[in-house]
MIDOSE-1310 file (N, C-alpha, C; in nm, 2 decimals, decimal comma, always signed):
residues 211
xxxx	-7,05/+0,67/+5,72/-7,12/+0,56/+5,67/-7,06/+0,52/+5,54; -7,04/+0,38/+5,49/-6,98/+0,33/+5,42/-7,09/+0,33/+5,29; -7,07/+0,31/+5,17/-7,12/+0,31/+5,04/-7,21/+0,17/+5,05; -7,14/+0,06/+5,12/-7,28/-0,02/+5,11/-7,34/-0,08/+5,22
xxxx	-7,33/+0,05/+5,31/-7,43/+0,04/+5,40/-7,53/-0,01/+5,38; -7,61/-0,13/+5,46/-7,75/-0,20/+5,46/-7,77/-0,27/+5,29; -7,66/-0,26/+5,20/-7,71/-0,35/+5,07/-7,67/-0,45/+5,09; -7,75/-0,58/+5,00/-7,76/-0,71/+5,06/-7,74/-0,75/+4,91
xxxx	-7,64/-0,92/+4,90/-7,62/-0,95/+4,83/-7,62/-1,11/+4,82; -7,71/-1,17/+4,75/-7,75/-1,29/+4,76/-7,82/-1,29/+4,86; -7,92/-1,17/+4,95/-7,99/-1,19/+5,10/-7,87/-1,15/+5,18; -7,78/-1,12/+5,14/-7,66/-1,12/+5,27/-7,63/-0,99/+5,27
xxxx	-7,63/-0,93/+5,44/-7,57/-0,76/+5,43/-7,41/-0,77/+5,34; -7,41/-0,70/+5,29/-7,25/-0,66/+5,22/-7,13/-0,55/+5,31; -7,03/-0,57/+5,32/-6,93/-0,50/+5,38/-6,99/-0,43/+5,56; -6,90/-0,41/+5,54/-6,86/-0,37/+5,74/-7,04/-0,26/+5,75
xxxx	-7,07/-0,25/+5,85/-7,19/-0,15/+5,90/-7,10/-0,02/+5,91; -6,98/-0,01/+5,96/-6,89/+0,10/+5,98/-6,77/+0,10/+5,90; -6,71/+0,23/+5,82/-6,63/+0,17/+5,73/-6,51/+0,20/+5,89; -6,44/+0,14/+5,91/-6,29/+0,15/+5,99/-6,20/+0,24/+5,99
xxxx	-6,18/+0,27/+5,91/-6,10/+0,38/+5,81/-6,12/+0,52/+5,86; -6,23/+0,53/+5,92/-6,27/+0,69/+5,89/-6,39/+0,67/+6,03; -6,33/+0,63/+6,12/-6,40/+0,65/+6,23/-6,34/+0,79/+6,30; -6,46/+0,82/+6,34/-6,42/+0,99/+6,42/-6,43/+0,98/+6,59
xxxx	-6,51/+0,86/+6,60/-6,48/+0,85/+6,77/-6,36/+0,76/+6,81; -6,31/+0,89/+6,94/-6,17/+0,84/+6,97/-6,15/+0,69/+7,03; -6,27/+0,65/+7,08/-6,25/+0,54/+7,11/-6,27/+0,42/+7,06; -6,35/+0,44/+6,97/-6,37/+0,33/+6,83/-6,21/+0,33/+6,78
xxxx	-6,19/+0,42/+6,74/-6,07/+0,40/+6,67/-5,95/+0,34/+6,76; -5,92/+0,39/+6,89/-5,83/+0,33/+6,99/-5,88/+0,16/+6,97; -5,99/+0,10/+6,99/-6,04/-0,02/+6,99/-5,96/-0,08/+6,85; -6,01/-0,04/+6,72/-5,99/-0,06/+6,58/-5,81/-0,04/+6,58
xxxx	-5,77/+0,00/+6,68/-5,61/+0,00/+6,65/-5,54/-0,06/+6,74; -5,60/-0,10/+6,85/-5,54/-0,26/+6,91/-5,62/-0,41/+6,85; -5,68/-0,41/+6,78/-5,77/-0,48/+6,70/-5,61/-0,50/+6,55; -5,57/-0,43/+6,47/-5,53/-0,40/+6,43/-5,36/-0,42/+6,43
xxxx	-5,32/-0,40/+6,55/-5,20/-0,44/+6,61/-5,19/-0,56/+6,67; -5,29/-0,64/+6,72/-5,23/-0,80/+6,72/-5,29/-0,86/+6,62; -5,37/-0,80/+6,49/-5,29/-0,89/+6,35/-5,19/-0,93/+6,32; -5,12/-0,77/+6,33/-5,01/-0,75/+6,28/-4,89/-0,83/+6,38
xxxx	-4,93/-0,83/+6,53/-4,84/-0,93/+6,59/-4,82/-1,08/+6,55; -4,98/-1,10/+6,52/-5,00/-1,27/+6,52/-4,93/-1,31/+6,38; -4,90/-1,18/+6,26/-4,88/-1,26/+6,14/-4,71/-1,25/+6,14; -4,66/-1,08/+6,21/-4,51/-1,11/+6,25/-4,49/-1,26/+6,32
xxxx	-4,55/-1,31/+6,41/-4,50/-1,41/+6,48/-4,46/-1,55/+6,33; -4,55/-1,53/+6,22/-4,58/-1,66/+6,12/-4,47/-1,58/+6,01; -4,43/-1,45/+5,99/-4,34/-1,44/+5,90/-4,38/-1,50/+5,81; -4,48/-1,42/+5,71/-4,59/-1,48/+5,59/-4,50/-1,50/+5,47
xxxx	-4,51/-1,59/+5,43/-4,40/-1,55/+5,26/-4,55/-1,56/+5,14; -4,71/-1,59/+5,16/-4,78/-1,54/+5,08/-4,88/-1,54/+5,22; -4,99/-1,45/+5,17/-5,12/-1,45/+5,21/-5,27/-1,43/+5,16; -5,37/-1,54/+5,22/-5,45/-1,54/+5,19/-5,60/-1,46/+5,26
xxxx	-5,62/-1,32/+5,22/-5,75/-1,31/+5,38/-5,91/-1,37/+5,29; -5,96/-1,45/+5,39/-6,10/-1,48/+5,34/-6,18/-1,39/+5,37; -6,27/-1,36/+5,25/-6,40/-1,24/+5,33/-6,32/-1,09/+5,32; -6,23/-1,05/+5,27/-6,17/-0,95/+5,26/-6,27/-0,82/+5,29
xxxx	-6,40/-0,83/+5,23/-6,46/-0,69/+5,24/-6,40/-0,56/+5,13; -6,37/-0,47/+5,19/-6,36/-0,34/+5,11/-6,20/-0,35/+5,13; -6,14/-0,45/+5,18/-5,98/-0,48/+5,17/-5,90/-0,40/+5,26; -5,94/-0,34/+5,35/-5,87/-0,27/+5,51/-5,78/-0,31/+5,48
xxxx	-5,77/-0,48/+5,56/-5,68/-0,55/+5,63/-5,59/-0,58/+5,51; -5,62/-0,63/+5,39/-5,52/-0,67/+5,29/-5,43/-0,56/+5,24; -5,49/-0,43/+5,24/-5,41/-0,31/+5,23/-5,30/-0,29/+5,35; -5,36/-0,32/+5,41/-5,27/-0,30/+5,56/-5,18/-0,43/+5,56
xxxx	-5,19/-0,53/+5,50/-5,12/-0,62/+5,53/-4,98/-0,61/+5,39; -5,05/-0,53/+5,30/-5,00/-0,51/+5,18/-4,84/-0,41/+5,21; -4,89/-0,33/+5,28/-4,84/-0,21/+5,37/-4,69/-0,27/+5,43; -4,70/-0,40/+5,50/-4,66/-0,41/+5,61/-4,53/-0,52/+5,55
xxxx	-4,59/-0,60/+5,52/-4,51/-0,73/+5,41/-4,46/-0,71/+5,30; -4,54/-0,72/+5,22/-4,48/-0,69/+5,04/-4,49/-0,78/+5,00; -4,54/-0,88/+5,04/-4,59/-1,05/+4,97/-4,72/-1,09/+4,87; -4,69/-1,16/+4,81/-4,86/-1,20/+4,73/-4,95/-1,19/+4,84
xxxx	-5,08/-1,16/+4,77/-5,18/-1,18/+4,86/-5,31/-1,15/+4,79; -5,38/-1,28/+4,81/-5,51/-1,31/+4,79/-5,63/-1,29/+4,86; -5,71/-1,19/+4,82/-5,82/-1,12/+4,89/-5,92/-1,16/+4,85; -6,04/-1,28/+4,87/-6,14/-1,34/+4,82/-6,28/-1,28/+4,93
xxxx	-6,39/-1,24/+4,86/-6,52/-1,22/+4,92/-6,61/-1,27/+4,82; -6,74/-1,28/+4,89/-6,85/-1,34/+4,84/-6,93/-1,22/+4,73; -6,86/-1,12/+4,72/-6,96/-1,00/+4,70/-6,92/-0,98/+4,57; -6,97/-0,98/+4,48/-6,92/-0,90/+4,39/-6,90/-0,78/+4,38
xxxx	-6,96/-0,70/+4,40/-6,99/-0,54/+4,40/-6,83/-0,53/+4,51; -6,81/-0,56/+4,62/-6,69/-0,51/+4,70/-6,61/-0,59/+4,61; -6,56/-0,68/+4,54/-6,46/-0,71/+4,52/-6,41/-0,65/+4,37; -6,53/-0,61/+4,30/-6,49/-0,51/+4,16/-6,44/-0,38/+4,24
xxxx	-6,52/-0,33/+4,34/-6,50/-0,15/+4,36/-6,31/-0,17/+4,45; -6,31/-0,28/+4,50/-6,18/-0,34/+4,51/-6,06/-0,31/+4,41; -6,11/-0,41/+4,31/-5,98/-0,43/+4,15/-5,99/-0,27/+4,12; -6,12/-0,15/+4,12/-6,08/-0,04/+4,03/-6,02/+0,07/+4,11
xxxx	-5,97/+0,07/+4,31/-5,88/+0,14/+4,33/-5,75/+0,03/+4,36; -5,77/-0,07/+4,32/-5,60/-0,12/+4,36/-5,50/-0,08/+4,28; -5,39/-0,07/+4,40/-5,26/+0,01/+4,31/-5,14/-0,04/+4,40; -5,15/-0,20/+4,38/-5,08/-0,27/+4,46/-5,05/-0,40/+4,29
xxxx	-4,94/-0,41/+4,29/-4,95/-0,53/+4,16/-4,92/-0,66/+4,32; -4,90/-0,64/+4,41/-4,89/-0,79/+4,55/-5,04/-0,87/+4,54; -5,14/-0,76/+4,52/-5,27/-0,78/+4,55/-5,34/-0,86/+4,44; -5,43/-0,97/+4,45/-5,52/-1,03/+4,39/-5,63/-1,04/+4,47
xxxx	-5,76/-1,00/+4,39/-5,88/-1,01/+4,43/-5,99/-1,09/+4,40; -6,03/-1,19/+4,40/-6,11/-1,26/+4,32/-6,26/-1,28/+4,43; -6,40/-1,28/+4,35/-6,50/-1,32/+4,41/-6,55/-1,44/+4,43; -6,50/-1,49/+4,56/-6,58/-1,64/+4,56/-6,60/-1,62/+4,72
xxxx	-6,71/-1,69/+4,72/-6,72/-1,73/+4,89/-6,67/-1,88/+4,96; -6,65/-1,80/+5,05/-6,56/-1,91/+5,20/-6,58/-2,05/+5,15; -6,73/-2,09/+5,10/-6,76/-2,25/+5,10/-6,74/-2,26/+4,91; -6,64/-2,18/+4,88/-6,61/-2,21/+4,73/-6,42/-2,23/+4,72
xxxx	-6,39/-2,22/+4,80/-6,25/-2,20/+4,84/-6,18/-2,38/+4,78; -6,11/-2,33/+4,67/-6,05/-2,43/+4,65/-5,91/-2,46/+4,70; -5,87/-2,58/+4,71/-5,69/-2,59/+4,73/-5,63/-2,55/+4,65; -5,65/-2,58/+4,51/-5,60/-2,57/+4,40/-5,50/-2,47/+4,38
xxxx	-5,64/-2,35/+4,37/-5,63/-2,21/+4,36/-5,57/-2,10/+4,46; -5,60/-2,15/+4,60/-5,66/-2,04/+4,71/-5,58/-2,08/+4,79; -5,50/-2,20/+4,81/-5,39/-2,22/+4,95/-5,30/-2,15/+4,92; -5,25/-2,07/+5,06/-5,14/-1,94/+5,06/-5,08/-2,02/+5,21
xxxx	-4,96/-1,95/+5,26/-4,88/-1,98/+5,37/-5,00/-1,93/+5,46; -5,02/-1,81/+5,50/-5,06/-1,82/+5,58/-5,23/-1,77/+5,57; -5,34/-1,78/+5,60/-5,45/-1,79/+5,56/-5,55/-1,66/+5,71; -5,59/-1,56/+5,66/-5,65/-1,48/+5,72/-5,82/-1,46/+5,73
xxxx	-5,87/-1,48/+5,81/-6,02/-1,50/+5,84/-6,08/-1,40/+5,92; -6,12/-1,25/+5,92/-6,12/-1,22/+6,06/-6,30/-1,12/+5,99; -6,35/-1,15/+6,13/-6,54/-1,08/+6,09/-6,60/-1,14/+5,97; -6,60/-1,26/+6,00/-6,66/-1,35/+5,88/-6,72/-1,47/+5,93
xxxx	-6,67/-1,52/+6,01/-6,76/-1,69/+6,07/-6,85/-1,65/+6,13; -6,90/-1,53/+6,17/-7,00/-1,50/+6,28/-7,14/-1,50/+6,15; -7,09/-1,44/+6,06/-7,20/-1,40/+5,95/-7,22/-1,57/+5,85; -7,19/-1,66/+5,88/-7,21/-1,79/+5,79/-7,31/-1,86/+5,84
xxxx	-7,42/-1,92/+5,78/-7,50/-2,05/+5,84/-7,47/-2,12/+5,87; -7,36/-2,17/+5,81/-7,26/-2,30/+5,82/-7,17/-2,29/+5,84; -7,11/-2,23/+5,98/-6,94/-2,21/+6,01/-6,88/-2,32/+6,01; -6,94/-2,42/+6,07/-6,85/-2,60/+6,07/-6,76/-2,57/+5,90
xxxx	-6,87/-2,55/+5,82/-6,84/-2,58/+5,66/-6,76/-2,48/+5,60; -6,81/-2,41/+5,69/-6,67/-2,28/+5,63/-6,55/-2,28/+5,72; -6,51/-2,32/+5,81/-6,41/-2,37/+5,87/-6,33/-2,47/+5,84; -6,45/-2,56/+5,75/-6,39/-2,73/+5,69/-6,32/-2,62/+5,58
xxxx	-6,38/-2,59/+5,51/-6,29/-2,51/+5,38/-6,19/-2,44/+5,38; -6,17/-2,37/+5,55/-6,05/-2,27/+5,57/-5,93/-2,39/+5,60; -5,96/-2,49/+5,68/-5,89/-2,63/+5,69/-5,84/-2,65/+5,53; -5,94/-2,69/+5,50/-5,88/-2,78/+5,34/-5,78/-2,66/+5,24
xxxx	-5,77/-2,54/+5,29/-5,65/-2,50/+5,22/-5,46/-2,48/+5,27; -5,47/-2,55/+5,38/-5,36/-2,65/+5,41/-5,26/-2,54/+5,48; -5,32/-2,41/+5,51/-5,18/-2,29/+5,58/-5,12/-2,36/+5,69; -4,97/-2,28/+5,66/-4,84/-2,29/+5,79/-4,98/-2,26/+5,90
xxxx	-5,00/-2,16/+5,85/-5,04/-2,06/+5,99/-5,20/-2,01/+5,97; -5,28/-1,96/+6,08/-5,41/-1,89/+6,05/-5,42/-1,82/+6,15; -5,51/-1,68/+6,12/-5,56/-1,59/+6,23/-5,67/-1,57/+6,21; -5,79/-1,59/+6,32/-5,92/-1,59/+6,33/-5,95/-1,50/+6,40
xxxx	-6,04/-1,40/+6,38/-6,11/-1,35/+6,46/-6,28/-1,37/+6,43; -6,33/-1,31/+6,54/-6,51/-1,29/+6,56/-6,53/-1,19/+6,65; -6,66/-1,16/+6,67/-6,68/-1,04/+6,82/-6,68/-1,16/+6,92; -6,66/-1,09/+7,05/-6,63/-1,15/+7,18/-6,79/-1,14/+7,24
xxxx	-6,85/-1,26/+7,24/-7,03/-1,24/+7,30/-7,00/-1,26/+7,41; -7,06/-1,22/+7,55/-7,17/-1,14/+7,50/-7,14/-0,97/+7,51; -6,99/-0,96/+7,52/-6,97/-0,82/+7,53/-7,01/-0,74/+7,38; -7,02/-0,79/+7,29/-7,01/-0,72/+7,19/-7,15/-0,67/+7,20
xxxx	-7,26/-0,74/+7,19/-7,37/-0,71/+7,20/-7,42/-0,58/+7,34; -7,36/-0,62/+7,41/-7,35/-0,50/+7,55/-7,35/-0,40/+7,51; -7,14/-0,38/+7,47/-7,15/-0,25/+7,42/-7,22/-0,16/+7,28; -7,29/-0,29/+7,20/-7,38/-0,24/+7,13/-7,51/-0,13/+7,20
xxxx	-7,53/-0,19/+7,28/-7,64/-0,18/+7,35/-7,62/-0,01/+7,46; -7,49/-0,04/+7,50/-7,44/+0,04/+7,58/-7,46/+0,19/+7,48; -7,44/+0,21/+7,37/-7,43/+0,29/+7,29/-7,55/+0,34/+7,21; -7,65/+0,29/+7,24/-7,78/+0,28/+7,23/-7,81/+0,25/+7,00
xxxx	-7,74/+0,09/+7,01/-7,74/+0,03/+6,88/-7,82/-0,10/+6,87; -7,93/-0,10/+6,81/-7,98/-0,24/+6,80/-8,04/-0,28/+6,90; -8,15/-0,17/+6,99/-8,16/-0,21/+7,12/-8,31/-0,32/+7,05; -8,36/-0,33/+6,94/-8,50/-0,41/+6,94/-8,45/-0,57/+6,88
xxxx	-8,28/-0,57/+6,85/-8,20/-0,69/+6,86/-8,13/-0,76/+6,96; -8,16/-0,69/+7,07/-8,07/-0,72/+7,20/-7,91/-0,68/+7,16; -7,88/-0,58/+7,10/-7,73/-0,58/+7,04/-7,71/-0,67/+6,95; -7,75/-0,69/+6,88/-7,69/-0,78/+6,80/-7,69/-0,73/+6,63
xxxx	-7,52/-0,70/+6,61/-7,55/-0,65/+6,48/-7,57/-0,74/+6,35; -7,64/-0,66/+6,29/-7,72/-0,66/+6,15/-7,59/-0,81/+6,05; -7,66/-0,90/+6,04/-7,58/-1,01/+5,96/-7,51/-1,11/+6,06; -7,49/-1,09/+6,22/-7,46/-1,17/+6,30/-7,53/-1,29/+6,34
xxxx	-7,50/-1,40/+6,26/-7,57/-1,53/+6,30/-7,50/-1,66/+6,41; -7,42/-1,63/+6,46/-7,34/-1,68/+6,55/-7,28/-1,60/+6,65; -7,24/-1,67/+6,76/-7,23/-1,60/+6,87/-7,16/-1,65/+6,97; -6,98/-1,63/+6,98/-6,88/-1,71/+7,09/-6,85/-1,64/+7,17
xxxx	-6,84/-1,69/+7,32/-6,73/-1,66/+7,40/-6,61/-1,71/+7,36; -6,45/-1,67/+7,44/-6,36/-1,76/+7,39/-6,36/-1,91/+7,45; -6,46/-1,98/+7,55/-6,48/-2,09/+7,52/-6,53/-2,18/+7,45; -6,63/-2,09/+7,41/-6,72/-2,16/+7,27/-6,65/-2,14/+7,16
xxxx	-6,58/-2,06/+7,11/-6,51/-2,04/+7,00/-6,40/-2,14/+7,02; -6,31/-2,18/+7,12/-6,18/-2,25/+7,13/-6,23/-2,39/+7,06; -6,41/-2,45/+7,17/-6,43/-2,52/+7,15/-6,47/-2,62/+7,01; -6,49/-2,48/+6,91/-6,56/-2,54/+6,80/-6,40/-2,49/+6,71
xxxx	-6,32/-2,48/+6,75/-6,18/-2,48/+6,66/-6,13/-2,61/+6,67; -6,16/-2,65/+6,80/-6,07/-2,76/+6,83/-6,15/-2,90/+6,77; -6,31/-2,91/+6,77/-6,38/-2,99/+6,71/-6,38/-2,96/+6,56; -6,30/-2,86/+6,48/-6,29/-2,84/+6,36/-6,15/-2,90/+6,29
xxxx	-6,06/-2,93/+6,38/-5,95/-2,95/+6,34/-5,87/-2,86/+6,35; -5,86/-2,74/+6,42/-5,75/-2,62/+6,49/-5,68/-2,67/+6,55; -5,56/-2,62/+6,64/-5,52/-2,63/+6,72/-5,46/-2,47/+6,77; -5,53/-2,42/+6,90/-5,47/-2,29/+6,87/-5,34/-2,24/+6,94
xxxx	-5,24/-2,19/+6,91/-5,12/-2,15/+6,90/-5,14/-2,02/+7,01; -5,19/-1,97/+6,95/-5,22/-1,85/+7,08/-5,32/-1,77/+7,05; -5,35/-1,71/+7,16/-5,48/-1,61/+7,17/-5,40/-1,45/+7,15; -5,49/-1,36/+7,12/-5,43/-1,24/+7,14/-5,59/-1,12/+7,20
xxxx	-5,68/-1,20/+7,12/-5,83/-1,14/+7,19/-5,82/-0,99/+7,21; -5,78/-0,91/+7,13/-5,81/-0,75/+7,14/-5,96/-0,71/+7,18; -5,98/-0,65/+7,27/-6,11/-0,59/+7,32/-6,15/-0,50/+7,18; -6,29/-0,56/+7,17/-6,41/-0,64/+7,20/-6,40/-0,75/+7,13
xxxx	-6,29/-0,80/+7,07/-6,30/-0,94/+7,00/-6,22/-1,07/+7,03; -6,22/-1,16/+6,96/-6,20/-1,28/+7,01/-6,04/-1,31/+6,87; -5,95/-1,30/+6,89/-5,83/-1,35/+6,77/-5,75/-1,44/+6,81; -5,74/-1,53/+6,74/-5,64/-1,66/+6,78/-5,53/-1,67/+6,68
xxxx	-5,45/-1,74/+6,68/-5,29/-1,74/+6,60/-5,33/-1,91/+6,63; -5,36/-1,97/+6,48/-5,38/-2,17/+6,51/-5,28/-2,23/+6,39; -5,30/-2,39/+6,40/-5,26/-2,41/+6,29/-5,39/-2,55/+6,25; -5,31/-2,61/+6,16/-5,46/-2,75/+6,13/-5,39/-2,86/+6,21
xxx	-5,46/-2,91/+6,33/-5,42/-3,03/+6,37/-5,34/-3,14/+6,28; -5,26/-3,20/+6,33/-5,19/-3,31/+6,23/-5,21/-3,41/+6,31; -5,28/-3,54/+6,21/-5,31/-3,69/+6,28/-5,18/-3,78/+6,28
């Protein structure tokens, strides 16, 4: 269990229910490492020369991406508490961390080549608006993910998690198949480049429509 398990911040749960990192079942982890490998596919395909992940959390993915590239990279969350306990083990000078949330995202500031989003649009009231805002920072390239419904909620269920939610974890306020997800990319101004969909989730490789 992670350090902020169940804390809520602005009303909102904070960081992952599971920290990733330090999972001990073999098959969460097998999951979490093809999850993990078509990032890493979808961002080899965009050959990043900076990156942006939104929603970073406890910075997995930014570490791992840090790992992998050696590029700037901007790690923005809504939390304060995860993005200080962030700055005091970083030991990356690639890495920048700053606290703002998705619907605070400036161009100015915040457009990078390629722009990373992944376990974050499920948790917004207003994904349209946080998708307008992942748009308005102008990347070559983007990678999205969400959980894949209604499997995710299954194998929640399967596992005997959240059975008085129907599966549905704790901060999940949205809910796609990959046709409903394609469809609300494409009404957002995506265009998606390719799918990679690691089981149990939903990951696309897009770019922003051009008129």
């Amino acid at each position: 269990m992670n350090s902020y398990e169940k804390q809520k911040e602005k009303g909102i749960i904070i960081g992952n229910q599971v920290d990733k990192s330090e999972l001990r079942n073999p098959i969460s982890r097998r999951l979490v490492q093809g999850f993990d490998q078509a990032l890493l596919e979808g961002l080899d395909e965009w050959k990043p020369r900076t990156v942006h992940e939104v929603g970073c959390g406890e910075g997995r993915l930014t570490r791992m991406i840090d790992s992998r590239y050696g590029v700037e990279i901007l790690g923005t969350d809504f939390s304060k508490t995860i993005i200080e306990a962030n700055r005091d083990r970083l030991d990356s000078r690639s890495i920048e961390y700053v606290n703002k949330s998705i619907y605070e995202l400036n161009p100015e500031t915040d457009a990078r080549d390629v722009i990373v989003c992944c376990e974050v649009l499920e948790h917004l009231e207003d994904p349209v608006r946080g998708l307008d805002a992942l748009k308005s920072l102008g990347g070559r390239g983007y990678l999205l993910s969400v959980p894949r419904e209604p499997i995710w909620r299954a194998l929640n269920m399967a596992r005997g998690k959240y059975w008085g939610e129907w599966g549905n974890a704790p901060g999940h306020l949205n809910h796609w198949s990959f046709k409903t997800f394609s469809k609300l990319l494409d009404q957002c101004g995506f265009a998606i480049k390719r799918a990679y969909n690691p089981f149990p989730w939903l990951m696309v490789s897009a770019t922003v429509k051009r008129d």
